[in-house]
DRENDO-1510 file (C-alpha; in Angstrom, 1 decimal, always signed):
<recs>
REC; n; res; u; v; w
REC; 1; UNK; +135.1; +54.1; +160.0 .
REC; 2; UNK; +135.8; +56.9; +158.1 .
REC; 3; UNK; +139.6; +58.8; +159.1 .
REC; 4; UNK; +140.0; +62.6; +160.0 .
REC; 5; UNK; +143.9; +63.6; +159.8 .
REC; 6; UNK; +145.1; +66.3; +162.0 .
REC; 7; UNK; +145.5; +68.5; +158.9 .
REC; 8; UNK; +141.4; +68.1; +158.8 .
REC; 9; UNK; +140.9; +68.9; +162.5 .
REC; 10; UNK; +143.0; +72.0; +161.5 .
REC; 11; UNK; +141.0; +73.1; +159.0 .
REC; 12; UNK; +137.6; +72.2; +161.2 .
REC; 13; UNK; +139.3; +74.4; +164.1 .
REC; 14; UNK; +139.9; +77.5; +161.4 .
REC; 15; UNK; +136.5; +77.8; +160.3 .
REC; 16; UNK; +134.5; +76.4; +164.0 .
REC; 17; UNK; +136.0; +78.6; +166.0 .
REC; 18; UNK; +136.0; +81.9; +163.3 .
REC; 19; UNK; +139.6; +82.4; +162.9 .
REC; 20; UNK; +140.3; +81.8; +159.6 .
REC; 21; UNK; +139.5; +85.5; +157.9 .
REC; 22; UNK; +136.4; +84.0; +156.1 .
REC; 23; UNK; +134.9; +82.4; +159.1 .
REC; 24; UNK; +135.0; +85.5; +161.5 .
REC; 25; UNK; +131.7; +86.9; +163.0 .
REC; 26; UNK; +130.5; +89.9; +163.7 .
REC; 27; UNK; +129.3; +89.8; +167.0 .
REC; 28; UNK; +130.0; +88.7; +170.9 .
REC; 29; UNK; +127.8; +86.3; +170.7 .
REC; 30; UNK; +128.5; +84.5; +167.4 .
REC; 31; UNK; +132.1; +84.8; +168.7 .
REC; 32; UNK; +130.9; +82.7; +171.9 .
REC; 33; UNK; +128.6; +80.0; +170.2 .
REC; 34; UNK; +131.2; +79.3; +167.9 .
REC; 35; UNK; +133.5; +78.1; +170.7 .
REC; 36; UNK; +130.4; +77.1; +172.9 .
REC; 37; UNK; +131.6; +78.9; +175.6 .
REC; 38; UNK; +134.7; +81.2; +176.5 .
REC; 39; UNK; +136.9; +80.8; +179.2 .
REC; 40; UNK; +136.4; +84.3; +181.7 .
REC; 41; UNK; +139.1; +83.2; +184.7 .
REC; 42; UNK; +140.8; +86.1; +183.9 .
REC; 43; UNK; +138.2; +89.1; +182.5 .
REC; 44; UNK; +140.5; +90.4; +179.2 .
REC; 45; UNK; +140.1; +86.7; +178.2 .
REC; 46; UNK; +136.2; +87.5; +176.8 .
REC; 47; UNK; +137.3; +90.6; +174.9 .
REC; 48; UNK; +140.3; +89.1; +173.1 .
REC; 49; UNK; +138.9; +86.3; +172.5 .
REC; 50; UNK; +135.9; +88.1; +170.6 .
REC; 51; UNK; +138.3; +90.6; +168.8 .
REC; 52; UNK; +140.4; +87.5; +167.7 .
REC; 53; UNK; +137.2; +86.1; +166.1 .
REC; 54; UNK; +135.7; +89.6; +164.7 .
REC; 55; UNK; +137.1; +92.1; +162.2 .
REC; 56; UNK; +135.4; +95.4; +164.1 .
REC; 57; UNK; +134.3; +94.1; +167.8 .
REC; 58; UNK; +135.0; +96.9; +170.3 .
REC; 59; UNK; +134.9; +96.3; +174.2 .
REC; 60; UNK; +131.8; +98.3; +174.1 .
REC; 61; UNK; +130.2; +95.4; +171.9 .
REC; 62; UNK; +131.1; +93.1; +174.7 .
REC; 63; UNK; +130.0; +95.4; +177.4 .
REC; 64; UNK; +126.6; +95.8; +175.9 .
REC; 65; UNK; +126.0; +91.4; +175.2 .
REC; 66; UNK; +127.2; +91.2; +179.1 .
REC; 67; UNK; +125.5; +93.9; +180.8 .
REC; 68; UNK; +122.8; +96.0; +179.0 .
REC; 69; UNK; +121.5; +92.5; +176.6 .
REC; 70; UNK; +122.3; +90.2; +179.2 .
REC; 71; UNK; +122.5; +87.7; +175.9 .
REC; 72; UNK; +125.9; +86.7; +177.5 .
REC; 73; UNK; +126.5; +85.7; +180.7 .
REC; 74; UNK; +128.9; +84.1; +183.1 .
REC; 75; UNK; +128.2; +81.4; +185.1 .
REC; 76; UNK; +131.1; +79.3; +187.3 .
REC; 77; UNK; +130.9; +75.8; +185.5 .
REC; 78; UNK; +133.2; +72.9; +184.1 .
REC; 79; UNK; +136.0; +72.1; +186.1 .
REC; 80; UNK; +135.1; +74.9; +188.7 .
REC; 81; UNK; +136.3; +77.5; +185.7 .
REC; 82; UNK; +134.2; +80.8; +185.2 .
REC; 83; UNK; +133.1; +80.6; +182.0 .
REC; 84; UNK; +130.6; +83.0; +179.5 .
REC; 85; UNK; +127.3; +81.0; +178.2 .
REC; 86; UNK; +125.2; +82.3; +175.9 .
REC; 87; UNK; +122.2; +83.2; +177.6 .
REC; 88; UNK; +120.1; +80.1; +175.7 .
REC; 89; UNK; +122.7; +77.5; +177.0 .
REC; 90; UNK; +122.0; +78.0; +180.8 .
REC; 91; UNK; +119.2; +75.7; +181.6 .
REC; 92; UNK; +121.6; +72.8; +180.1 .
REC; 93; UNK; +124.6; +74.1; +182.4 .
REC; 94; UNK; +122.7; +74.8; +185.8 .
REC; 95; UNK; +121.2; +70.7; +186.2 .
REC; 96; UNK; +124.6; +69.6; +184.5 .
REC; 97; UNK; +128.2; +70.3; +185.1 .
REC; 98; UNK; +127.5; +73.4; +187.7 .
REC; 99; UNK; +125.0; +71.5; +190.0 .
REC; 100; UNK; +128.0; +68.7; +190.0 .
REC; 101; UNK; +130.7; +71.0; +191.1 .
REC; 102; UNK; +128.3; +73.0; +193.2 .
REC; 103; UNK; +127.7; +69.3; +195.1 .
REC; 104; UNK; +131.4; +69.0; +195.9 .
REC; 105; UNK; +131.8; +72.5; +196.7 .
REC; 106; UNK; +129.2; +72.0; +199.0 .
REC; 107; UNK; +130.9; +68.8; +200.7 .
REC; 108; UNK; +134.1; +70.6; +201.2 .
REC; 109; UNK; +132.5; +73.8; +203.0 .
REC; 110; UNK; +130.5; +72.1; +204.9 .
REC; 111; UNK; +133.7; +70.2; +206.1 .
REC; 112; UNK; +135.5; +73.0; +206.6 .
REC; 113; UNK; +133.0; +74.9; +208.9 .
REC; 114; UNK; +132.7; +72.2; +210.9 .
REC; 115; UNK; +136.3; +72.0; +211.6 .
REC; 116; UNK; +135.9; +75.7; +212.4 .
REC; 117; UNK; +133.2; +75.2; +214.6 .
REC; 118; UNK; +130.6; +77.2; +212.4 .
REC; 119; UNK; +128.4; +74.5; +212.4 .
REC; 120; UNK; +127.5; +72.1; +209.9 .
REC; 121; UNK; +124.8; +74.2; +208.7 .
REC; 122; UNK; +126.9; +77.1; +208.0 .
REC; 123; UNK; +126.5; +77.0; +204.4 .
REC; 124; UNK; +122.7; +77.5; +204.3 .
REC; 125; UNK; +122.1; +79.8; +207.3 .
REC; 126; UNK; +124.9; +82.2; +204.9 .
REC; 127; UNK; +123.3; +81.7; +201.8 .
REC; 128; UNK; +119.6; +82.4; +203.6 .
REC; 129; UNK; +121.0; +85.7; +204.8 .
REC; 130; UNK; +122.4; +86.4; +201.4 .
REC; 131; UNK; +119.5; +85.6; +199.2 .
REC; 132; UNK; +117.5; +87.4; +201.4 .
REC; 133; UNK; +120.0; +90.9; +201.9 .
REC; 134; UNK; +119.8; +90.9; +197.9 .
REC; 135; UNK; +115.9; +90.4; +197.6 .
REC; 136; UNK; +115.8; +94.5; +198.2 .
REC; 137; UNK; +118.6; +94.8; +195.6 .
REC; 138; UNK; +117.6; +94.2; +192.4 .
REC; 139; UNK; +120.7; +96.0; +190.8 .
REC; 140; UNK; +123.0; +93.9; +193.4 .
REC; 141; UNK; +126.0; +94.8; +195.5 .
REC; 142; UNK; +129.5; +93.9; +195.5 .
REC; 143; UNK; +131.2; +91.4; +197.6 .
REC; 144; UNK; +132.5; +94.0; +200.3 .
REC; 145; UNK; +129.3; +95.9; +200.8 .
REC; 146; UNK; +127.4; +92.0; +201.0 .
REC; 147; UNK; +130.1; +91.2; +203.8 .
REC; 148; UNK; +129.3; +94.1; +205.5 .
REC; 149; UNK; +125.7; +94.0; +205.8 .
REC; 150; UNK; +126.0; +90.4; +207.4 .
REC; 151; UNK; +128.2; +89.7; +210.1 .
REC; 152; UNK; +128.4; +86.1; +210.1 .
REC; 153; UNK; +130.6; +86.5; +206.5 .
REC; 154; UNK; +133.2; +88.5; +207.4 .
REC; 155; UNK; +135.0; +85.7; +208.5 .
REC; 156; UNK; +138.3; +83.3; +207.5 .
REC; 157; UNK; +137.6; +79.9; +207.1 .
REC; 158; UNK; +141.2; +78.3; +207.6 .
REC; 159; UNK; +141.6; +75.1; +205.3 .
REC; 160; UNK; +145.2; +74.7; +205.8 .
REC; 161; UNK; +148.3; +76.9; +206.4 .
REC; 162; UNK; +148.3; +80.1; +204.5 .
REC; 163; UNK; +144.8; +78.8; +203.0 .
REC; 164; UNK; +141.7; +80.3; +204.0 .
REC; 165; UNK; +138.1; +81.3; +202.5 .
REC; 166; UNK; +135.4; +83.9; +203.4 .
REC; 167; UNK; +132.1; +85.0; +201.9 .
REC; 168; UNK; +133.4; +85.1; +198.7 .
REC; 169; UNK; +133.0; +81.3; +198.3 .
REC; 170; UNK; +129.8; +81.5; +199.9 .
REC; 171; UNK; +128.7; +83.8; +196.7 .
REC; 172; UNK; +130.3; +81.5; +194.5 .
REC; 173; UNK; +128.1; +78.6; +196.1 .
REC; 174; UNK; +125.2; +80.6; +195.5 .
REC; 175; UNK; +126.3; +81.5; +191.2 .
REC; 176; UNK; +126.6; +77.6; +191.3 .
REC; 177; UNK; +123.1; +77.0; +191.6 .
REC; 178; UNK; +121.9; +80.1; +190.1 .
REC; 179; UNK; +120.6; +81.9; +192.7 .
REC; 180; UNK; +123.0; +84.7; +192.4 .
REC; 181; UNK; +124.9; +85.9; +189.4 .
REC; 182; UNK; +128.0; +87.7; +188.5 .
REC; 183; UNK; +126.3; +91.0; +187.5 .
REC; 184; UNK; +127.4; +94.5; +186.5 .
REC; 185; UNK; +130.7; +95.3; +186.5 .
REC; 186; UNK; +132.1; +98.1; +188.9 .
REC; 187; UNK; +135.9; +97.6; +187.1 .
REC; 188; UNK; +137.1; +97.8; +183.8 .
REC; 189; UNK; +137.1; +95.6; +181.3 .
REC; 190; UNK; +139.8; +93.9; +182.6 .
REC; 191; UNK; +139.1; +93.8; +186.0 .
REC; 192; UNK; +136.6; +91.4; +187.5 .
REC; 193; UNK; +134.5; +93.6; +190.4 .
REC; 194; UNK; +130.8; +92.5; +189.9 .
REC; 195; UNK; +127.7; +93.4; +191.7 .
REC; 196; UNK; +126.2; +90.1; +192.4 .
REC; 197; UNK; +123.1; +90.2; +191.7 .
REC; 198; UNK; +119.9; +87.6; +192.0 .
REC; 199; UNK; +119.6; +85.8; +189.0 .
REC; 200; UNK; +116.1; +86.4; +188.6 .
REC; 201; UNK; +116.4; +90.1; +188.5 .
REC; 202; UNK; +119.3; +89.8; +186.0 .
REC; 203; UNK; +117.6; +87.6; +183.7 .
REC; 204; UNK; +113.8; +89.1; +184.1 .
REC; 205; UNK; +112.7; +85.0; +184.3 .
REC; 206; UNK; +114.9; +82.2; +184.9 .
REC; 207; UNK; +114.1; +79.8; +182.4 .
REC; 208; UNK; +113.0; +76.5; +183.4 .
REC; 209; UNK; +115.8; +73.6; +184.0 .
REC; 210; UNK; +116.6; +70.8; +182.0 .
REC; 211; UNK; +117.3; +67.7; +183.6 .
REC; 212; UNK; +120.7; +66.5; +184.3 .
REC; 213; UNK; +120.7; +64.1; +181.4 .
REC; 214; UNK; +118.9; +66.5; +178.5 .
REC; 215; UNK; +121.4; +69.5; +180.5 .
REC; 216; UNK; +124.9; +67.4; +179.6 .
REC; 217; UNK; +123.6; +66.0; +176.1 .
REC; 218; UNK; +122.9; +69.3; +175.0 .
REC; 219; UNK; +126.7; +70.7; +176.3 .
REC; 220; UNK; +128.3; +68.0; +174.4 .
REC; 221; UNK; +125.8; +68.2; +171.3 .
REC; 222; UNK; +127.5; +71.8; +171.3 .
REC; 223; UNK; +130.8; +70.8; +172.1 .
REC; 224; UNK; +131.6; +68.5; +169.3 .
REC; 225; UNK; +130.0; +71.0; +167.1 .
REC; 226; UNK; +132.7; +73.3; +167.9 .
REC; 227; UNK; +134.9; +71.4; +168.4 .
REC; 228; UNK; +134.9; +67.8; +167.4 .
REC; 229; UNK; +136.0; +65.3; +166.5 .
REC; 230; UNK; +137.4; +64.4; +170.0 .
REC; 231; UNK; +137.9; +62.0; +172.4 .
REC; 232; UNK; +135.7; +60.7; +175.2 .
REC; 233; UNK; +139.0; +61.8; +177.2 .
REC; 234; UNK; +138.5; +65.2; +175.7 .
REC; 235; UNK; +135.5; +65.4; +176.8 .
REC; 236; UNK; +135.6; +63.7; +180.6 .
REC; 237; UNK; +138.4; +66.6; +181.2 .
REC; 238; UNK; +136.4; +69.4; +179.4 .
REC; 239; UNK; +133.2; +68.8; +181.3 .
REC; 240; UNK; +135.0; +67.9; +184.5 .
REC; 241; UNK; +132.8; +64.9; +184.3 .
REC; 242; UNK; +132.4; +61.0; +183.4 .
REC; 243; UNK; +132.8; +58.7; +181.0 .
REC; 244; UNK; +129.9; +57.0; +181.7 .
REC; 245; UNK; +128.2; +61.0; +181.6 .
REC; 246; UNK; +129.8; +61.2; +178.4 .
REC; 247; UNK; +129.3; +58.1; +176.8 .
REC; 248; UNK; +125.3; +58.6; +177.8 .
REC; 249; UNK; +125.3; +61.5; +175.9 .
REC; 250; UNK; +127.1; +60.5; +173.2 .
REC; 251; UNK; +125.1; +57.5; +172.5 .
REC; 252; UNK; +121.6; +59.8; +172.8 .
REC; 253; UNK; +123.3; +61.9; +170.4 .
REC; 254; UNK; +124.0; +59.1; +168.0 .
REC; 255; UNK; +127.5; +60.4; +167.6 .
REC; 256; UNK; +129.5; +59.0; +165.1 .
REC; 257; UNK; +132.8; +57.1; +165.7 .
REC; 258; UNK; +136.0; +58.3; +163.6 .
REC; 259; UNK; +139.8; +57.4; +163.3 .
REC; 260; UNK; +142.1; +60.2; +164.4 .
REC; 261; UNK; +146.2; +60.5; +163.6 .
REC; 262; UNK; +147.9; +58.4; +166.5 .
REC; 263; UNK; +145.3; +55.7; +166.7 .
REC; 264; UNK; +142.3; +57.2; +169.3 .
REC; 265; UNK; +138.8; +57.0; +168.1 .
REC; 266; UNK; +137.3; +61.0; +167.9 .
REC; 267; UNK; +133.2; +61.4; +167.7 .
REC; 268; UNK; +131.3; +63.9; +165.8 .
REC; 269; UNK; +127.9; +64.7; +165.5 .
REC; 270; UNK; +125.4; +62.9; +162.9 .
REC; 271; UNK; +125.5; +64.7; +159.9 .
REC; 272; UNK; +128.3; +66.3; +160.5 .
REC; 273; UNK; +130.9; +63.9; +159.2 .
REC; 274; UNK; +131.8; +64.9; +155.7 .
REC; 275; UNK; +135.4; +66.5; +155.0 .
REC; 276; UNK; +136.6; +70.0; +155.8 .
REC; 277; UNK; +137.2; +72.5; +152.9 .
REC; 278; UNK; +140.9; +73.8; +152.9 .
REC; 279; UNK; +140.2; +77.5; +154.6 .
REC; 280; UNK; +143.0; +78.6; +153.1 .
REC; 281; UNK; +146.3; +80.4; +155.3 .
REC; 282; UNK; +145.5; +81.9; +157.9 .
REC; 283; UNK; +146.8; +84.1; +161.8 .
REC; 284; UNK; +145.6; +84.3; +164.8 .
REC; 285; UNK; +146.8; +85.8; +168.3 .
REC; 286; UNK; +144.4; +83.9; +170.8 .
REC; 287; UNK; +145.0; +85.6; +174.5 .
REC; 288; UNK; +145.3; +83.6; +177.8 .
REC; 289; UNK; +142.9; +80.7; +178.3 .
REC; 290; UNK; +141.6; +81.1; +175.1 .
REC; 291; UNK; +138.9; +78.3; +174.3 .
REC; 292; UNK; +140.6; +77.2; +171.2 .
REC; 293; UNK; +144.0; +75.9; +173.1 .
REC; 294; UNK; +142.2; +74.8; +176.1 .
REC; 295; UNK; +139.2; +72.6; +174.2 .
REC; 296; UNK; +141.2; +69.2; +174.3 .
REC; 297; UNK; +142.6; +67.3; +176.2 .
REC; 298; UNK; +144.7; +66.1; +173.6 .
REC; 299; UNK; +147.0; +68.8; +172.0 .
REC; 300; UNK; +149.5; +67.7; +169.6 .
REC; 301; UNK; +147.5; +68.4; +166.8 .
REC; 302; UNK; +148.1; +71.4; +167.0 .
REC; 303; UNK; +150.4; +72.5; +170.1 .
REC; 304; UNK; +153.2; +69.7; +168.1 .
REC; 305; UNK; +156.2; +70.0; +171.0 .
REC; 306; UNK; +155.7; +73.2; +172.3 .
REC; 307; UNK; +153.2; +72.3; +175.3 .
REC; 308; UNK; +155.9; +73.2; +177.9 .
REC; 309; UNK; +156.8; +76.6; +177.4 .
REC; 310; UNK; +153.3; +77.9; +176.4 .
REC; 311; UNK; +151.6; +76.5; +179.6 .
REC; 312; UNK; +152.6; +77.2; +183.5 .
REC; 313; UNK; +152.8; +74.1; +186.0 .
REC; 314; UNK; +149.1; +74.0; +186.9 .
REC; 315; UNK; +148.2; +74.0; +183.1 .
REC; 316; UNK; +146.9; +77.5; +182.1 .
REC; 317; UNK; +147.5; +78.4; +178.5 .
REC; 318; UNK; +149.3; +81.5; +178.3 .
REC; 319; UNK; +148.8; +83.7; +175.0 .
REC; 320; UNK; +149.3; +81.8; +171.7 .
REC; 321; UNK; +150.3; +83.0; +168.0 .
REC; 322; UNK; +148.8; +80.2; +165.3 .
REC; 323; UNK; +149.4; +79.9; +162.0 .
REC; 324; UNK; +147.2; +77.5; +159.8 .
REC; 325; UNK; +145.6; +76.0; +162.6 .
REC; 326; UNK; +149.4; +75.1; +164.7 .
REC; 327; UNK; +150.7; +77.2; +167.1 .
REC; 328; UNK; +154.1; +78.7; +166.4 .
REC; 329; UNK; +154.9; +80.7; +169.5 .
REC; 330; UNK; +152.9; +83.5; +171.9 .
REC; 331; UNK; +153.1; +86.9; +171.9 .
REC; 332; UNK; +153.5; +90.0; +174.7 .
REC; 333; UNK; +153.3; +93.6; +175.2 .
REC; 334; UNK; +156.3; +95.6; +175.0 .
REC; 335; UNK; +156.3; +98.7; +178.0 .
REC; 336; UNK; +154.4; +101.1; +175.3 .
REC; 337; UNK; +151.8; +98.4; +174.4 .
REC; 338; UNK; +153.2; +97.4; +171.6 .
REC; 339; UNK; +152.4; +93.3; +170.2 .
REC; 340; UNK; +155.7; +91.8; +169.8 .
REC; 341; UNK; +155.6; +87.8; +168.7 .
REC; 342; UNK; +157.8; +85.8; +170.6 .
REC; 343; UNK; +158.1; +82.7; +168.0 .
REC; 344; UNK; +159.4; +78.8; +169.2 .
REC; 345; UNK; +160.0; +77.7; +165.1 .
REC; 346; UNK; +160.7; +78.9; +162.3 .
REC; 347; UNK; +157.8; +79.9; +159.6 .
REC; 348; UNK; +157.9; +81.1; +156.3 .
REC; 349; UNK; +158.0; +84.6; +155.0 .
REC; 350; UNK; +154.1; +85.1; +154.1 .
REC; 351; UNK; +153.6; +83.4; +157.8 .
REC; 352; UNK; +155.6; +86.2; +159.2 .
REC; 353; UNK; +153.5; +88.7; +157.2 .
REC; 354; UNK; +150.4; +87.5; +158.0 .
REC; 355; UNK; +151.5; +87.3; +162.3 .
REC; 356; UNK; +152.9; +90.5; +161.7 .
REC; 357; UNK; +149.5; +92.0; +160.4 .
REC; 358; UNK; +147.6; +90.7; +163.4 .
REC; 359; UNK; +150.1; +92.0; +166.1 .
REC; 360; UNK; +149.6; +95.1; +164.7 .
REC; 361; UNK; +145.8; +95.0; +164.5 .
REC; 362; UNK; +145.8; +94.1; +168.1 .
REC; 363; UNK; +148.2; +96.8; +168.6 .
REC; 364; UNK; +146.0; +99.4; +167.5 .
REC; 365; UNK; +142.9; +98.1; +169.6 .
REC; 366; UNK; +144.4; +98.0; +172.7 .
REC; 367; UNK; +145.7; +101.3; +171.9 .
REC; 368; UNK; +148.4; +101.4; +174.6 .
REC; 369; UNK; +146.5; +99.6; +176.9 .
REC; 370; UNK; +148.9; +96.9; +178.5 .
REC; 371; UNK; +146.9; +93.9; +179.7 .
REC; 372; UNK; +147.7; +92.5; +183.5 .
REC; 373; UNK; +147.6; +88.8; +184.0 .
REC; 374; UNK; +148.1; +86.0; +186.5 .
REC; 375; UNK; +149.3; +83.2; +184.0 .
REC; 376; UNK; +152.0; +84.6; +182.2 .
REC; 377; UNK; +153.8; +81.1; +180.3 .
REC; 378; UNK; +157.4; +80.2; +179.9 .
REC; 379; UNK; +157.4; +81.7; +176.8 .
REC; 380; UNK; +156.1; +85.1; +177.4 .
REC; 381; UNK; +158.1; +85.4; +180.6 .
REC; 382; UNK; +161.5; +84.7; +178.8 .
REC; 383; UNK; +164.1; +86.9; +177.4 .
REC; 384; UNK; +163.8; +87.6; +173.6 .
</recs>
């Protein structure tokens, strides 16, 4: 069985997931089928991540893949997380791992409504008058004006003290299955206010659906691609899935078996196997729930002891500065805008340099734009 150290899987991550300055892309999309998918929980996530991957990206370059292409698009998935698919992937995601979390969304609702006394068909009798509300909207409607036009929505659902749900959960039901989908965007770019629109009007034709099977093989054909050699546990907790999913899929796959630092056994993909080329030094400033700190499970190969302060208690990465494929520290915005590196070790003087050169390429993009979040870390939260 051949052996990939953690100083491999370094160099793999630099040059899979376009961060090293030789690797970068040029486009949204590239940026997203290098990582497979990006996280889009919170909406700056999708532009930073791109500009972290691509020398001259602009939000207008996003804008344009989401909403005037449609090449990108986002679609509620793994782990009930919001992610961005290309466009090609969905027809392996819709049978796969959003039909399973759609099933126990389902399960819940309908438990919940009947504690309510809605009826145990309240579910389908709202996503009936929804579907058919947006059949004479083909460039959808928010979420207020869909509560509006039907009564039986613009309710509370009580699941517990303090803990409630309305029609948005019924539209996030409905992006589960792809009937609807999270369409234009009535905010910024860092604000998530969509008109949710019917998928078949957003995409012109839904493309036909794999099956379950041929849906999760392709995922994880993609996955270890970007990011292999990982663990079945790796996998189970990024797809929100299995083992015996996974370990289907791996075996259609014909995924080879490799030793990894600390004793697990990583997979990668057949002909994919032979060793990394040294991408020489490299930066990076990754934002919140970037893909690259969030695709394992297992993160000491790179996060080394500094898991703590760079996640909060419900395990959200907060932002991340990396250095040759480790991360060092996060960074935050001063009250002008301004990058500033909050660092947990000690790196060398070129290290410095080179963080130094990417806070202030950020710095410039944003252009005194300071970015709101929900999951501000430890890190970025304490005192300098």
């Amino acid at each position: 069985m051949r052996h990939v150290t953690d100083d491999e899987r370094r160099a793999r991550l630099a040059v899979r997931h376009a961060l090293a300055p030789a690797a970068r892309v040029d486009s949204p999309e590239a940026a997203t089928r290098a990582m497979t998918v990006l996280h889009a929980t919170e909406p700056a996530t999708v532009y930073l991540s791109c500009w972290a991957r691509a020398d001259q990206i602009k939000p207008a370059d996003v804008d344009r893949a989401l909403y005037d292409d449609r090449t990108l698009v986002k679609q509620l998935a793994m782990r009930r997380t919001l992610f961005v698919f290309p466009r090609e992937l969905l027809p392996a995601v819709w049978p796969s791992a959003s039909a399973r979390v759609a099933g126990t969304e389902r399960a819940r609702m309908a438990k919940d409504a009947v504690k309510a006394e809605l009826g145990d068909d309240f579910l389908d009798r709202a996503r009936a008058e929804v579907l058919d509300v947006l059949a004479d909207a083909p460039q959808g409607r928010i979420a207020a004006d869909i509560r509006k036009a039907i009564p039986m929505l613009d309710i509370k659902v009580a699941v517990s003290a303090g803990n409630a749900w309305g029609a948005s959960r019924v539209l996030t039901h409905l992006g589960l299955t792809a009937d609807l989908v999270r369409g234009a965007n009535t905010g910024g770019w860092h604000i998530s206010r969509p008109r949710w629109t019917l998928m078949r009007d957003w995409l012109g034709e839904v493309p036909p659906w794999l099956d379950a099977d041929a849906g999760y093989r392709e995922i994880i054909r993609r996955w270890l691609h970007s990011f292999g050699p990982g663990t079945e546990d790796d996998l189970v907790w990024w797809l929100g899935s299995t083992k015996a999913v996974v370990r289907a899929a791996l075996a259609s796959l014909d995924a080879v078996p490799v030793s990894l630092d600390g004793g697990a056994t990583g997979w990668l993909l057949p002909g994919d196997t032979d060793e990394a080329p040294d991408p020489g030094p490299w930066a990076a400033l990754l934002p919140i729930l970037d893909p690259t700190v969030m695709g394992w499970q297992g993160r000491d190969f790179y996060l080394g002891p500094h898991r703590d302060p760079l996640f909060d208690r419900t395990g959200n990465a907060g932002t991340t500065a990396w250095v040759n494929g480790r991360v060092v520290g996060c960074w935050v915005q001063d009250t002008a805008g301004v990058v500033e590196l909050r660092l947990l070790e000690k790196v060398s003087a070129a290290e410095r340099t080179a963080l130094d050169t990417e806070a202030s390429r950020l710095t410039a993009w944003l252009a005194g734009f300071r970015i709101p979040s929900l999951y501000a870390s430890p890190a970025m939260r304490s005192t300098p």
